[in-house]
C-alpha positions in Angstrom: 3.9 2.8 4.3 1.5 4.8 7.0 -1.0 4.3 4.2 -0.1 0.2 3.9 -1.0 0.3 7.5 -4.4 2.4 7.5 -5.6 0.7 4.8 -5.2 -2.7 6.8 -7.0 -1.2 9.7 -9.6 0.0 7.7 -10.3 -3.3 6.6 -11.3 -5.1 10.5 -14.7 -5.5 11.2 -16.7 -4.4 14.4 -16.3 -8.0 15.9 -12.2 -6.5 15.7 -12.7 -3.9 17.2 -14.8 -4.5 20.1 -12.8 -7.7 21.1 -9.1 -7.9 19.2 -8.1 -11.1 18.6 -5.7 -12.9 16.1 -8.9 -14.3 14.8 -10.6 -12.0 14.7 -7.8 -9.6 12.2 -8.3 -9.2 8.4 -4.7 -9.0 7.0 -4.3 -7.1 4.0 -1.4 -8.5 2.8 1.5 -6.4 1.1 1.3 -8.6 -2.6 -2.6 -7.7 -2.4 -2.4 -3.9 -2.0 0.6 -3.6 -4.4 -1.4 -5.4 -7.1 -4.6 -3.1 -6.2 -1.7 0.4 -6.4 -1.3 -1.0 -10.0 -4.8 -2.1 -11.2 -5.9 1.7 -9.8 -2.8 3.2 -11.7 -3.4 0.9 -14.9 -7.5 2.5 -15.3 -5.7 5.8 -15.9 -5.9 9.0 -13.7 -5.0 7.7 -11.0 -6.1 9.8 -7.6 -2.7 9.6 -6.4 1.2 10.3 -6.9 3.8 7.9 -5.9 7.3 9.3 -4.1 9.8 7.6 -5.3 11.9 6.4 -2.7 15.1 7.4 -1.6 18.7 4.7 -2.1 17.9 4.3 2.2 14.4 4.2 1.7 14.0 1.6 -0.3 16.9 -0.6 1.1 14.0 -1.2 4.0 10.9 -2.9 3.7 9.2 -0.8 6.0 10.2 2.2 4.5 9.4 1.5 0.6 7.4 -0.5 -1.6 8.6 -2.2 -5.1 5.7 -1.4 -7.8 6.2 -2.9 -10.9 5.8 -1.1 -14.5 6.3 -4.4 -15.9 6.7 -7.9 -15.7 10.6 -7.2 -15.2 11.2 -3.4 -14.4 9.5 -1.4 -11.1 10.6 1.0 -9.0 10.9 1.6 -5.1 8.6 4.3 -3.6 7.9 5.4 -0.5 5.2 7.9 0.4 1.6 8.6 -1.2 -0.1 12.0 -1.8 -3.9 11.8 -2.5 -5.1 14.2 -4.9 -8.2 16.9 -3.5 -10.2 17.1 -7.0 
C-alpha cells in the first residue's frame, strides 16, 4: 500500500509541488494501478513479487489490495518487493 501511495506522488507535477492545491493533484486511482499490477504481471517476468496478504490484512482496504487472476478468482496481497536484476 506504501507503494499505492508513492506511486500517486510520483505522478504530481511541479505546478503540485510548488503550490498544493486540490487542483492542482493527479489522482492515481486504486482500479487504475491494479489494472497496471496486472498488465505488468500478464507481459511475463514481472520485476516484482506480490505478498499475499494476511486474513487481517486483507479485511482492510488500506492494508491489502484484491488482484485478480481472472475474471472471477483473485487474491488479497499486501506488500511488494522489487527485484535488483
Amino acid at each position: 500500500m506504501e507503494v499505492y501511495g508513492q506511486f500517486t506522488l510520483d505522478r504530481q507535477s511541479a505546478r503540485f509541488w510548488n503550490q498544493p492545491s486540490r487542483s492542482a493533484f493527479k489522482d492515481y486511482e486504486r482500479p487504475l494501478f491494479v489494472r497496471d499490477l496486472v498488465l505488468v504481471q500478464e507481459q511475463g517476468d514481472p520485476p516484482f513479487r506480490l505478498g499475499v496478504a494476511s486474513k487481517n490484512q486483507a479485511e482492510q482496504a488500506s492494508r491489502s489490495m484484491w488482484i485478480p487472476k481472472t475474471a472471477v478468482d483473485g487474491q488479497y496481497y499486501s506488500d511488494i518487493t522489487f527485484d535488483n536484476s
